[in-house]
MDTraj code that builds the backbone (N, CA, C; nanometers):
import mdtraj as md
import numpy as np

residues = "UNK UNK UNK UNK UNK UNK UNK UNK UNK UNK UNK UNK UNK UNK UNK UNK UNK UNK UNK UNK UNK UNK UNK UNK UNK UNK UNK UNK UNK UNK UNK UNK UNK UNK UNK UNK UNK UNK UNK UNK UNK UNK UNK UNK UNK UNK UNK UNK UNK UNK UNK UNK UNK UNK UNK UNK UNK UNK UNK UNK UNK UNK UNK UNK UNK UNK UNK UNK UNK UNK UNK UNK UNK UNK UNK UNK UNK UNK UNK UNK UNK UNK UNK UNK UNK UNK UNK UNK UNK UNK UNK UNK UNK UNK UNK UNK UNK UNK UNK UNK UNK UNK UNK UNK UNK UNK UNK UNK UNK UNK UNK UNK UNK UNK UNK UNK UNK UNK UNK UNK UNK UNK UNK UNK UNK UNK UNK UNK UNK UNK UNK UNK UNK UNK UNK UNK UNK UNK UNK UNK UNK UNK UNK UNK UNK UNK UNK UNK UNK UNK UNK UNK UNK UNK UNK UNK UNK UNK UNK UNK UNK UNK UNK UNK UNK UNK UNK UNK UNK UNK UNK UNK UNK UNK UNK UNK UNK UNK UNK UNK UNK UNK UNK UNK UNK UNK UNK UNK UNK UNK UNK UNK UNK UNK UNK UNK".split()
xyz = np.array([
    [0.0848, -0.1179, 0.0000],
    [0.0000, 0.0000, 0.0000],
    [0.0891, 0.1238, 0.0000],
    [0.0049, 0.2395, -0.1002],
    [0.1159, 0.3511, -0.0821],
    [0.0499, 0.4573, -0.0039],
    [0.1373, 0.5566, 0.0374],
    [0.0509, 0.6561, 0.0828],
    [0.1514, 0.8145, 0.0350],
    [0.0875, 0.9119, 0.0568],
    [0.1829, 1.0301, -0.0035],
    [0.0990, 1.1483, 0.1351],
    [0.2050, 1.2296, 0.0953],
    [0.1766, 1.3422, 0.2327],
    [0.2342, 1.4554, 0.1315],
    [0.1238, 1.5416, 0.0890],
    [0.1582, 1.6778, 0.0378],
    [0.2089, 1.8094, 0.1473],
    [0.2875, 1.8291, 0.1766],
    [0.3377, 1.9180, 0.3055],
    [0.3330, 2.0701, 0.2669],
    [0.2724, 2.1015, 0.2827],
    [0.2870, 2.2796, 0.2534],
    [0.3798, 2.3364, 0.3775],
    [0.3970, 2.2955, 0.4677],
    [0.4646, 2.3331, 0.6201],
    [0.5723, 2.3125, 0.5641],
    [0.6838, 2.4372, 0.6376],
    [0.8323, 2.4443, 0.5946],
    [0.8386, 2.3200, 0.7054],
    [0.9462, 2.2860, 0.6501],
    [1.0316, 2.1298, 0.6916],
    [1.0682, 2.1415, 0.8422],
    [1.0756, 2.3302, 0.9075],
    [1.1203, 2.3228, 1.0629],
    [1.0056, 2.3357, 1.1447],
    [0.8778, 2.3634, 1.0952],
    [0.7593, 2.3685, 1.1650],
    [0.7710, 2.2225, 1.2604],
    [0.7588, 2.2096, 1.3629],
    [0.7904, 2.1008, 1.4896],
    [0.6575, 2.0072, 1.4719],
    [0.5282, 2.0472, 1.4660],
    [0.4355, 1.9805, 1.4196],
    [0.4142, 1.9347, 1.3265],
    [0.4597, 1.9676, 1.1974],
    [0.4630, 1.9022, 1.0660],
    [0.5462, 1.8009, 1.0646],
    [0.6618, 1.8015, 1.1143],
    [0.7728, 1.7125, 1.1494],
    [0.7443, 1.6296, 1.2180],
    [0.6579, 1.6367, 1.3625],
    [0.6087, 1.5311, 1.4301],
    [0.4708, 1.4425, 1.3526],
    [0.4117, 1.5064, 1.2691],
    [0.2869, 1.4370, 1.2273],
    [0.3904, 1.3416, 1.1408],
    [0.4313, 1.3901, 1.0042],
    [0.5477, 1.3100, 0.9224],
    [0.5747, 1.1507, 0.9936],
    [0.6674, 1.2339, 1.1360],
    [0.7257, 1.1065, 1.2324],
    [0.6225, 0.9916, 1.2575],
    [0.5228, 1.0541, 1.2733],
    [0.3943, 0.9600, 1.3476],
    [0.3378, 0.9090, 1.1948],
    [0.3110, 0.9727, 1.0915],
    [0.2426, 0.8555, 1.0215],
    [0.3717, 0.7606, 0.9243],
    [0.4706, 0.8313, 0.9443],
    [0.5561, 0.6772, 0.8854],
    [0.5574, 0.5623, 0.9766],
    [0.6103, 0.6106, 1.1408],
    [0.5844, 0.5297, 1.2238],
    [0.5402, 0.3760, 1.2088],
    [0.3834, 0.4909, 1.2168],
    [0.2693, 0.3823, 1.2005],
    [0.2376, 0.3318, 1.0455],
    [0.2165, 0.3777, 0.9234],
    [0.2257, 0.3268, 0.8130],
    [0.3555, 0.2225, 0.7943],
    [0.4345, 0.2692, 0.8466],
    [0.5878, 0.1693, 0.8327],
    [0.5361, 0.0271, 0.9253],
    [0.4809, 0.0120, 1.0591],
    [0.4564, -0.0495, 1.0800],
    [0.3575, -0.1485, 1.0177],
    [0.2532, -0.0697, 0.9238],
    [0.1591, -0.1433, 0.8790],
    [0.1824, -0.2240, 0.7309],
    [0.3456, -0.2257, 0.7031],
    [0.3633, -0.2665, 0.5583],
    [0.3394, -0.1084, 0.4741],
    [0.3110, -0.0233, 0.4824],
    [0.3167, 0.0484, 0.3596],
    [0.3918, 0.1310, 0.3257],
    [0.4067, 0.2062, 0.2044],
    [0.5493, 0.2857, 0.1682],
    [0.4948, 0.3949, 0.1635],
    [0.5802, 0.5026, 0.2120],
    [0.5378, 0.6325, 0.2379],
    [0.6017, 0.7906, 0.1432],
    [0.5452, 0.8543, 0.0649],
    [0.6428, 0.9440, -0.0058],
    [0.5907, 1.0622, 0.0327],
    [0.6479, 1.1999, 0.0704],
    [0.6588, 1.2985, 0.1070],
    [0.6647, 1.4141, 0.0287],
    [0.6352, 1.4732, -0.0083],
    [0.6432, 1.5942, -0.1358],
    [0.6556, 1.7477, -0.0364],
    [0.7602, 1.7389, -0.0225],
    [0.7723, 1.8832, 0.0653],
    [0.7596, 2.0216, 0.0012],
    [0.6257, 2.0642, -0.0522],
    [0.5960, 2.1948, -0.0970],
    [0.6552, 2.2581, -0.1202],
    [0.7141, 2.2956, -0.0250],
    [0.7532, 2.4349, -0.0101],
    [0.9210, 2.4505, -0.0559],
    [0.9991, 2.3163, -0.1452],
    [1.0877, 2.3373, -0.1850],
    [1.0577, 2.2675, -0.2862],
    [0.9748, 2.2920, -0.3433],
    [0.9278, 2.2491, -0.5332],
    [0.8634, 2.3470, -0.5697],
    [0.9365, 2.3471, -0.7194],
    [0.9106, 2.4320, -0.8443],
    [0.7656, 2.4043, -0.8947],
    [0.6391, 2.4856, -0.8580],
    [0.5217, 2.4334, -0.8689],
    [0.4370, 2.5630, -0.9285],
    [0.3960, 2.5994, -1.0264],
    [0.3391, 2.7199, -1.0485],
    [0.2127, 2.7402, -1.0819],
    [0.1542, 2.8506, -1.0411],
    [0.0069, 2.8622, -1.0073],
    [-0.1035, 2.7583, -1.1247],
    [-0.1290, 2.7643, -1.1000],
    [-0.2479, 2.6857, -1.2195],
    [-0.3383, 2.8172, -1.3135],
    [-0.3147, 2.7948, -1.4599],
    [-0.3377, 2.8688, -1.5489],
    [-0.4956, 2.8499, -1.5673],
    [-0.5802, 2.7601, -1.5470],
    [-0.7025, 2.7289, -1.5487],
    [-0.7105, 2.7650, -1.7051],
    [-0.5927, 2.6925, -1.7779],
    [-0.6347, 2.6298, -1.9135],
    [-0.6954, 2.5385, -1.9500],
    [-0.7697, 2.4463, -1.8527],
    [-0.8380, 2.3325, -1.8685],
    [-0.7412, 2.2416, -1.9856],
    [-0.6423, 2.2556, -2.0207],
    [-0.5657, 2.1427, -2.1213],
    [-0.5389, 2.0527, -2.0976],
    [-0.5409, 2.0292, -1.9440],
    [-0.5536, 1.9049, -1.8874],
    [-0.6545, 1.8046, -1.8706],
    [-0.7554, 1.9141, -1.9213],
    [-0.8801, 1.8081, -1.9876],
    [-0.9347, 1.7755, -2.0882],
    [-0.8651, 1.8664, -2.1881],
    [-0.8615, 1.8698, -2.3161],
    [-0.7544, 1.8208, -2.4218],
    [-0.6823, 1.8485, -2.4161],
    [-0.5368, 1.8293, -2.4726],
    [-0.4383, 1.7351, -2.4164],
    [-0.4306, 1.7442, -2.3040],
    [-0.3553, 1.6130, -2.2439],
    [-0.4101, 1.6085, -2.0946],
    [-0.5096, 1.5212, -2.1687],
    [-0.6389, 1.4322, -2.0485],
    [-0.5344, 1.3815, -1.9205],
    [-0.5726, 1.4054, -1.8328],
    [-0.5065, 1.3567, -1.6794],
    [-0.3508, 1.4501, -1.6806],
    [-0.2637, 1.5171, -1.7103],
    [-0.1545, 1.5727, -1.6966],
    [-0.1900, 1.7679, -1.7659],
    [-0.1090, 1.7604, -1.6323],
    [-0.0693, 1.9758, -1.6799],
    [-0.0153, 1.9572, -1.7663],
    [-0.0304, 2.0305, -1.8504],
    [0.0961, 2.0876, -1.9580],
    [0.1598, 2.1934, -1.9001],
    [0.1757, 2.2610, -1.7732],
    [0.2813, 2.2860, -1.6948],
    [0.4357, 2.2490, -1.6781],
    [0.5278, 2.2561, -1.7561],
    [0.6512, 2.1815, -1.6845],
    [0.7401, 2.1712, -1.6039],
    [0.6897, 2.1649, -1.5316],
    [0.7386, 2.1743, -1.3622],
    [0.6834, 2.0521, -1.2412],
    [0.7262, 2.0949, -1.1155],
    [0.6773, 1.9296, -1.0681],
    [0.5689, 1.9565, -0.9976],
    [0.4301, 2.0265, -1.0764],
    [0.3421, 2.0444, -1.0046],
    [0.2866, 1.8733, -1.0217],
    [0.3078, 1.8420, -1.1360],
    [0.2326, 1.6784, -1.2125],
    [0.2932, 1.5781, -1.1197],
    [0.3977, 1.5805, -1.0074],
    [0.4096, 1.4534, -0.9076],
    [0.3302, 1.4419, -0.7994],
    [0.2437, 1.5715, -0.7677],
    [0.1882, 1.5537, -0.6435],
    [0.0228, 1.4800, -0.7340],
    [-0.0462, 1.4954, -0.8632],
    [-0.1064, 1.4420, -0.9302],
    [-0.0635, 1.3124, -0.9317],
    [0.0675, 1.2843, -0.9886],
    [0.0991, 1.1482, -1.0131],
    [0.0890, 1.0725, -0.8588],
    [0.1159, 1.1427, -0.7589],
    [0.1583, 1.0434, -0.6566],
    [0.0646, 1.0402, -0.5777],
    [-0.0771, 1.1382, -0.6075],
    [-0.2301, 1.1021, -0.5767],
    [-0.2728, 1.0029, -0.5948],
    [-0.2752, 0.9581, -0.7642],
    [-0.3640, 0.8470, -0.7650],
    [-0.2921, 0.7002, -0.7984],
    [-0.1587, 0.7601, -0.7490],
    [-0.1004, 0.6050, -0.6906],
    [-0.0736, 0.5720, -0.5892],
    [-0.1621, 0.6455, -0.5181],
    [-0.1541, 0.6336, -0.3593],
    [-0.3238, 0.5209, -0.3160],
    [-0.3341, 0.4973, -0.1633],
    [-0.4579, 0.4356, -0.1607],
    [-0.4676, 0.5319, -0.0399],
    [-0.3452, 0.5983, 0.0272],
    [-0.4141, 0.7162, 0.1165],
    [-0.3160, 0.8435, 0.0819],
    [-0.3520, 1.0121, 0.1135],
    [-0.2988, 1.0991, 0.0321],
    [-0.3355, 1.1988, 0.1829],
    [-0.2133, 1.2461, 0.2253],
    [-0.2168, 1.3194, 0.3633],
    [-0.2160, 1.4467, 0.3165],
    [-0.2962, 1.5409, 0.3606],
    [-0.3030, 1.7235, 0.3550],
    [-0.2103, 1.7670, 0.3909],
    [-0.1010, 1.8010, 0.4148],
    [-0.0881, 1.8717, 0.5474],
    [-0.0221, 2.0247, 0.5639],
    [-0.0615, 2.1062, 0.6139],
    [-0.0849, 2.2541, 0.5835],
    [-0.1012, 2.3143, 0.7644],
    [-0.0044, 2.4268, 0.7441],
    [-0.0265, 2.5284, 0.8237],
    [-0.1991, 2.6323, 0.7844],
    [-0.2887, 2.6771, 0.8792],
    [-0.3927, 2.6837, 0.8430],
    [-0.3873, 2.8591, 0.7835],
    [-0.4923, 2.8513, 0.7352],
    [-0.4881, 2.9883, 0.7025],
    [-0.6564, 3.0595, 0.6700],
    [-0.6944, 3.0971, 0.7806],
    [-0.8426, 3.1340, 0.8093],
    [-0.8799, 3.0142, 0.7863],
    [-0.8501, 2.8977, 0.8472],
    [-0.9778, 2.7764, 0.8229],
    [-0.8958, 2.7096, 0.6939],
    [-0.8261, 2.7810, 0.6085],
    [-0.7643, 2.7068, 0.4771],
    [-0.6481, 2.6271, 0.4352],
    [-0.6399, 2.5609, 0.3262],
    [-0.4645, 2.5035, 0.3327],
    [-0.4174, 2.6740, 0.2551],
    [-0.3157, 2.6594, 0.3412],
    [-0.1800, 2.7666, 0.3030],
    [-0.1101, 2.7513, 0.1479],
    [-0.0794, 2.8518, 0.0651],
    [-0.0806, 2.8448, -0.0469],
    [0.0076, 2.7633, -0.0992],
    [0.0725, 2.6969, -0.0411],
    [0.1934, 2.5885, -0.0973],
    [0.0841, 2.5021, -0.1450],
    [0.0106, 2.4457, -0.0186],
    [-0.0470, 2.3099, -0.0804],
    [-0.1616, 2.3582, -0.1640],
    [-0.2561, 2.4388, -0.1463],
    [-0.3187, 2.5211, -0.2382],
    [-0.2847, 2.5853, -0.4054],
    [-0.1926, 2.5837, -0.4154],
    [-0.1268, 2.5532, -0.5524],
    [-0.1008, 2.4169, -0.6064],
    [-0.0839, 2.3691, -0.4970],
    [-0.0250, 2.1926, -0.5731],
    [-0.1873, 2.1167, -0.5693],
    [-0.2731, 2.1471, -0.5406],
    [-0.4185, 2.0765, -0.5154],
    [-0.4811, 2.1437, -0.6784],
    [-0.4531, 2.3003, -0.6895],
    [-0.4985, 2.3711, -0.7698],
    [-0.4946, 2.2820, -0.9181],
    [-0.3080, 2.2240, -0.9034],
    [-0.3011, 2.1866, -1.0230],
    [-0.3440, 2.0056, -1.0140],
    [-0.3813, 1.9183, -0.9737],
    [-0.4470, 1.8308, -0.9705],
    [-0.5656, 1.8060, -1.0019],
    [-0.6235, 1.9319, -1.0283],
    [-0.7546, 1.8842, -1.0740],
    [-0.7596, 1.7977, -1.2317],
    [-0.6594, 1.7561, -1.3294],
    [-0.6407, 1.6732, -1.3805],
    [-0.6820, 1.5765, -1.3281],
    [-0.6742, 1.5189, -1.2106],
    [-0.7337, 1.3729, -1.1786],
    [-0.8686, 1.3565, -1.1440],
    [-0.9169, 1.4308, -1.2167],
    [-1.0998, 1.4162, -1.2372],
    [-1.1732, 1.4509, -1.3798],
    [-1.2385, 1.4108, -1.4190],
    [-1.2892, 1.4570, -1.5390],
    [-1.3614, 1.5850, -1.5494],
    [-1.3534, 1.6183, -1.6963],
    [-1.4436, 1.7341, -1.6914],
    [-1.6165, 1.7365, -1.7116],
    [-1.6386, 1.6089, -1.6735],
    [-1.8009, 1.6104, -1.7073],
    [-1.8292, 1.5783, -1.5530],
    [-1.9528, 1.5787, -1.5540],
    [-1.9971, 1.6087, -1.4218],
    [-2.1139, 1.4533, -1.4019],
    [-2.1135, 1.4467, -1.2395],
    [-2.2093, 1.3646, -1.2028],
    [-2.2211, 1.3817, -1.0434],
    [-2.3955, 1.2641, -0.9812],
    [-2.3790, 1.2954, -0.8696],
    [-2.3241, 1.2857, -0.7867],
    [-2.2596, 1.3092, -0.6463],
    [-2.1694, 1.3093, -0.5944],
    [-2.2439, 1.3390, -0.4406],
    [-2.3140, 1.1787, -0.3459],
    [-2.3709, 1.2262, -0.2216],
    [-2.4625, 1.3468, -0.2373],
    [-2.5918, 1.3509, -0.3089],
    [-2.6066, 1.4458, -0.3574],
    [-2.5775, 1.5641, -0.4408],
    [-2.4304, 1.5629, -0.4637],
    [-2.4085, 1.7867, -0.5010],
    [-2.3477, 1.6961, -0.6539],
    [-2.3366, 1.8448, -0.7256],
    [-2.2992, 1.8080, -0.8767],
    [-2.1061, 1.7915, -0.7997],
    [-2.0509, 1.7058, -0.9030],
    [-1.8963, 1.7002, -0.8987],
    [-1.8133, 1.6547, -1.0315],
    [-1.7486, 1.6590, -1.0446],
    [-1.7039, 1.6138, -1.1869],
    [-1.7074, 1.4264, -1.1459],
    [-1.6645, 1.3874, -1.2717],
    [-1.7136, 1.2382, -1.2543],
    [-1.5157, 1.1931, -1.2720],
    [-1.5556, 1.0827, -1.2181],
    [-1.4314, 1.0169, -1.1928],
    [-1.2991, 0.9972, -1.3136],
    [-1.1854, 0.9880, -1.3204],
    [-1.1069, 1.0082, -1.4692],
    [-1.0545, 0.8420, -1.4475],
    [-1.0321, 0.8113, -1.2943],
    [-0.9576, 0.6969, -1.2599],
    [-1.0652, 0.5889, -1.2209],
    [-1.0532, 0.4663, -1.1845],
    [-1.0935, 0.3624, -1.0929],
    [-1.1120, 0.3951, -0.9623],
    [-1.0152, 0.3939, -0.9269],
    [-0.9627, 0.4478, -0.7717],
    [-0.8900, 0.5445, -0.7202],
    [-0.9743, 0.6084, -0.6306],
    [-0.8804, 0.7172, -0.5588],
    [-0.8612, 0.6948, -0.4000],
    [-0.7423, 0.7629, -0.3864],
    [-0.7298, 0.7217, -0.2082],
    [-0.8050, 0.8197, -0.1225],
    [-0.7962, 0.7144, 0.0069],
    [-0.8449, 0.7862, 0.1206],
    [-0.7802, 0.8995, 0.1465],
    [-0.8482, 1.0077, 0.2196],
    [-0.7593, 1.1619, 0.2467],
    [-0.7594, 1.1759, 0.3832],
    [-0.6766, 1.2104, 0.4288],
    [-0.6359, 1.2765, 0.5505],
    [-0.5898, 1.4201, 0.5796],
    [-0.6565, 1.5197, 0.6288],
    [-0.6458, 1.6277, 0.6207],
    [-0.5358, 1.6434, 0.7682],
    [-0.4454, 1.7438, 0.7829],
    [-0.4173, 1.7621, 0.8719],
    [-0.3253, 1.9251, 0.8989],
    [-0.4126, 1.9759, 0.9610],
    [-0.4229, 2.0998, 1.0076],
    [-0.3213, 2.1314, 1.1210],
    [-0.2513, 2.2894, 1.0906],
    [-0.1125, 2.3058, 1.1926],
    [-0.1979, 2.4394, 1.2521],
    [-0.2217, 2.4602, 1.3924],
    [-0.2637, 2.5842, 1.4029],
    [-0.2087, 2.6054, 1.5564],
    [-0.1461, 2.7740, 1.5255],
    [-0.0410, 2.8432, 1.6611],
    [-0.1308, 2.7972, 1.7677],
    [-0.2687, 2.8498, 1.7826],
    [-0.3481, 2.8634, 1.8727],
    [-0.5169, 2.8345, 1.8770],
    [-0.5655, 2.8120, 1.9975],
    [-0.7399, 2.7658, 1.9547],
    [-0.7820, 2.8277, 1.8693],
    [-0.8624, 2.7311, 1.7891],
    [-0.9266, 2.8223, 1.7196],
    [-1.0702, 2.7464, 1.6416],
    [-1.1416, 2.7595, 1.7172],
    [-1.2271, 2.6511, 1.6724],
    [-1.2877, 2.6611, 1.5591],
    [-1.3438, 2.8207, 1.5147],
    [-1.3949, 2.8202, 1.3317],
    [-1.2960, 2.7849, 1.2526],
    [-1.1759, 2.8187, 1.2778],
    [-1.0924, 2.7349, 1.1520],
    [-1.0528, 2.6397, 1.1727],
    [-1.0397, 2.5449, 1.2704],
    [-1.0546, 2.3511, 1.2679],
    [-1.2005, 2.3304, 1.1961],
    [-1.3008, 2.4196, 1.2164],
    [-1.4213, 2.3628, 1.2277],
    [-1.4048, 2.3744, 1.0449],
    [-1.3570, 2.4768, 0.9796],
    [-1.3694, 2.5409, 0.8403],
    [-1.2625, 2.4135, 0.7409],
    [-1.1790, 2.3984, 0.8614],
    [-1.0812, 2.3153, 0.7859],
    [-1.1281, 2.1489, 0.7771],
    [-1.2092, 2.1423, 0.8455],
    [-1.2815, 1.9604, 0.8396],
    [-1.3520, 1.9800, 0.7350],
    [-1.4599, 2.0992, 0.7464],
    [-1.5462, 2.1256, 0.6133],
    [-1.4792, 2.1242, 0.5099],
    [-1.3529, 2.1479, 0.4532],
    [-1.2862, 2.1769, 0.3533],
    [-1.2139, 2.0404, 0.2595],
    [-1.1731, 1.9548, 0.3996],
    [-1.1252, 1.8362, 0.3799],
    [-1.2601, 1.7236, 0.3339],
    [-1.3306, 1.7516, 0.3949],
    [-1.4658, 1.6998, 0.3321],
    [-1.5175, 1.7088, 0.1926],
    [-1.5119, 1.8514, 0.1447],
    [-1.5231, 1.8927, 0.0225],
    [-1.4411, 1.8092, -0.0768],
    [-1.3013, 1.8440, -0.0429],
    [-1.2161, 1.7973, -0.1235],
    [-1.1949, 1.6904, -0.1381],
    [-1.2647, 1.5936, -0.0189],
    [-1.3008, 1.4496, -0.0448],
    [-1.3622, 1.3989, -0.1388],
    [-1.5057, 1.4871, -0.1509],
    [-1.6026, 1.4314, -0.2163],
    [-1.5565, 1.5111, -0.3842],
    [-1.4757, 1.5683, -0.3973],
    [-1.4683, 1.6497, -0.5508],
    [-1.3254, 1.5455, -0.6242],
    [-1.2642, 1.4724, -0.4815],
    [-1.1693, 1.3530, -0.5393],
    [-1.2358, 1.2203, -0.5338],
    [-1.3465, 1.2255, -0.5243],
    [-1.3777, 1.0612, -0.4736],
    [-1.2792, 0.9923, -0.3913],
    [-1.3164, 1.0547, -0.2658],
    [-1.2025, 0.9702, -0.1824],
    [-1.3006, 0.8778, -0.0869],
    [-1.2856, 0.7623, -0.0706],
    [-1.3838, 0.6815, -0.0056],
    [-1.4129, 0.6856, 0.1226],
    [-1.3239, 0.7791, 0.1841],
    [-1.3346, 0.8120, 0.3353],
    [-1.2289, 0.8945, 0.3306],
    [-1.3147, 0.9900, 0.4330],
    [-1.1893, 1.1345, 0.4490],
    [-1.1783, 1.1361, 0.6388],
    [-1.0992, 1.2167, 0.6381],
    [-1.0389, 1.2737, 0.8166],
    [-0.9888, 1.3616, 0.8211],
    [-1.0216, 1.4297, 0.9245],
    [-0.9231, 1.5575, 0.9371],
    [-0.8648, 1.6016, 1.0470],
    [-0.7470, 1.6216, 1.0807],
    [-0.7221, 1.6548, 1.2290],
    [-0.6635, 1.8023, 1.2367],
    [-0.6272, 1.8676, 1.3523],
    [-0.5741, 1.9891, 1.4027],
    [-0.4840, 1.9699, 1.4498],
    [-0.3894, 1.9649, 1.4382],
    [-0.2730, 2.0015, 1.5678],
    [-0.1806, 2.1545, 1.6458],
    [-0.2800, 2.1880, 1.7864],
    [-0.2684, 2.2765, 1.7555],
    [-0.1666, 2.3800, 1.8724],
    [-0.0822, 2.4660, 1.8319],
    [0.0131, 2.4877, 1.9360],
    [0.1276, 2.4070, 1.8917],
    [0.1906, 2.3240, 2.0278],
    [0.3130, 2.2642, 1.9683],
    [0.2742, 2.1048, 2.0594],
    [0.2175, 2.0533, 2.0010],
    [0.1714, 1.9099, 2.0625],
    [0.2963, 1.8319, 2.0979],
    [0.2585, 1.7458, 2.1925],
    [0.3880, 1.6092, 2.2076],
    [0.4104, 1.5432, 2.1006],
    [0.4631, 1.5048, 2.0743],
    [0.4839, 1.3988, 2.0195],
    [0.4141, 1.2576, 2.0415],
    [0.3473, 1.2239, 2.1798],
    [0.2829, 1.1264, 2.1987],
    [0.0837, 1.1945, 2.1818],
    [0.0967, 1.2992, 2.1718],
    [-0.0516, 1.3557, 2.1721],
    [-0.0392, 1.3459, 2.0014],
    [0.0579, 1.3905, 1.9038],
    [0.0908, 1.3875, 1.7626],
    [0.0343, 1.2414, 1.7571],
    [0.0848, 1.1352, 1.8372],
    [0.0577, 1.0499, 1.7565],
    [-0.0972, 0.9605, 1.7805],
    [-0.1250, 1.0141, 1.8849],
    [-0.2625, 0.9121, 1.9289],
    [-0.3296, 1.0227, 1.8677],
    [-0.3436, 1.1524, 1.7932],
    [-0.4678, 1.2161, 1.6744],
    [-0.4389, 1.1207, 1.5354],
    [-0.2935, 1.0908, 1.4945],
    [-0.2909, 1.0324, 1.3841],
    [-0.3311, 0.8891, 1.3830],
    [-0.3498, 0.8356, 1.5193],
    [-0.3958, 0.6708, 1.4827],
    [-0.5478, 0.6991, 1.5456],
    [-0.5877, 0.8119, 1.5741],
    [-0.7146, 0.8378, 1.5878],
    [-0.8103, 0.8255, 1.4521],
    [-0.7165, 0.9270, 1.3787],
    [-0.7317, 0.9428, 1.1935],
    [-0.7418, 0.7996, 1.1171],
    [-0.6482, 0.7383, 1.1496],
    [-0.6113, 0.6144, 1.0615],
    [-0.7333, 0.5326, 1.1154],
    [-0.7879, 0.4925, 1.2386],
    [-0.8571, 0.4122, 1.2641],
    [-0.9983, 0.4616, 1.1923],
    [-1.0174, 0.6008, 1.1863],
    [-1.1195, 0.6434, 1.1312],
    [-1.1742, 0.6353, 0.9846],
    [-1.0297, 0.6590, 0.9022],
    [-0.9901, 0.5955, 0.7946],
    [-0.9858, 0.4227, 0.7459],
    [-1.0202, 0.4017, 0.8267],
    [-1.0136, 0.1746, 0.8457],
    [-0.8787, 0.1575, 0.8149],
    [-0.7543, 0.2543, 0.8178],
    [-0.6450, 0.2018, 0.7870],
    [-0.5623, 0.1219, 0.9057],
    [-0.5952, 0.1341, 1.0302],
    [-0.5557, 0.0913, 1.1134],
    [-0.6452, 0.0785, 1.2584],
    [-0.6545, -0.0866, 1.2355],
    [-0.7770, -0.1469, 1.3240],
    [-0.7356, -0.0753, 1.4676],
    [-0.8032, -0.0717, 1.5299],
    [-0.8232, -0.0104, 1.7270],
    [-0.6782, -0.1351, 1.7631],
    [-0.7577, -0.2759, 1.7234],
    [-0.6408, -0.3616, 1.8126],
    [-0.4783, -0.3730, 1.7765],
    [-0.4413, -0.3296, 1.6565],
    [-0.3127, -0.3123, 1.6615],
    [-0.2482, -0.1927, 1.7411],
    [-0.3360, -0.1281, 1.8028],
    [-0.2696, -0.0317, 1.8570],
    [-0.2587, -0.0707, 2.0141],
    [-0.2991, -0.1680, 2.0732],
    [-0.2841, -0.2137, 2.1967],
    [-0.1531, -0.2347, 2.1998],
])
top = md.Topology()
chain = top.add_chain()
for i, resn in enumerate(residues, 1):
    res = top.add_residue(resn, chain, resSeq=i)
    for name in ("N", "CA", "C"):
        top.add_atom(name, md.element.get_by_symbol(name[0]), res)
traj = md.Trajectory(xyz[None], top)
């Protein structure tokens, strides 16, 4: 099983680093391979909303740059981690550019979707999502804005189950990791009893 973690958080943020720690951890434990795309030191540029990626070259930017690995390493993933410093409730523009240009991995025709219109699927399968939110201080409308968001972006990827967590301040490392196997169990990626 693969999994990928889009990081918009610079690499010294202490919480981004501890979530990282905690889901290889535990993904390492569970058999699966883990790849990391650290945002914020890739050449990734805004999305032109040329739609040529749905036209001209179906599933890929014609961008050339490495916005097309965090695409590629979406839907060869079976789970695909958020993870973003917040910003009013939002992902921060690193990962917000690299999501921007993914919309290649959906078609441009539309269908229903849990009720709401969404584009219809380009692939077979898409992975589960895990949202995970970095925030200085409480803040409950933007955890609350940022679950809503991860939700969204669930249902506009066909992701078969979504999660979202906060981490907020500068958590332990042992509080880091019982939200992420909180996530995973929520996700069915990791049963309650392996964690005894």
């Amino acid at each position: 099983m693969q999994a990928v973690i889009l990081n918009g958080a610079d690499k010294k943020n202490p919480s981004a680093a501890g979530a990282v720690r905690a889901l290889k951890s535990r993904l390492d434990g569970l058999g699966w391979s883990l790849e990391v795309l650290n945002l914020t030191q890739m050449e990734i540029a805004p999305c032109t909303g040329c739609f040529a990626c749905w036209t001209k070259t179906p599933g890929r930017c014609i961008i050339p740059d490495q916005g097309d690995l965090a695409a590629k390493a979406l839907v060869n993933s079976q789970l695909a981690v958020f993870l973003t410093p917040l910003s009013f409730g939002g992902y921060n523009f690193h990962l917000k550019k690299a999501l921007d240009r993914i919309i290649c991995v959906v078609s441009p025709f539309f269908t229903r979707v849990r009720g709401e219109i969404h584009h219809q699927k380009r692939y077979e399968c898409y992975p589960k999502l895990l949202g995970i939110g970095l925030c200085d201080a409480p803040d409950k409308e933007a955890q609350n804005l940022f679950a809503a968001l991860v939700e969204a972006n669930a249902k506009n990827l066909h992701a078969p189950k979504e999660a979202a967590i906060t981490l907020v301040g500068r958590p332990s490392s042992k509080a880091i990791a019982g939200l992420v196997d909180d996530a995973l169990q929520k996700l069915s990626i990791c049963p309650a009893e392996t964690l005894l």
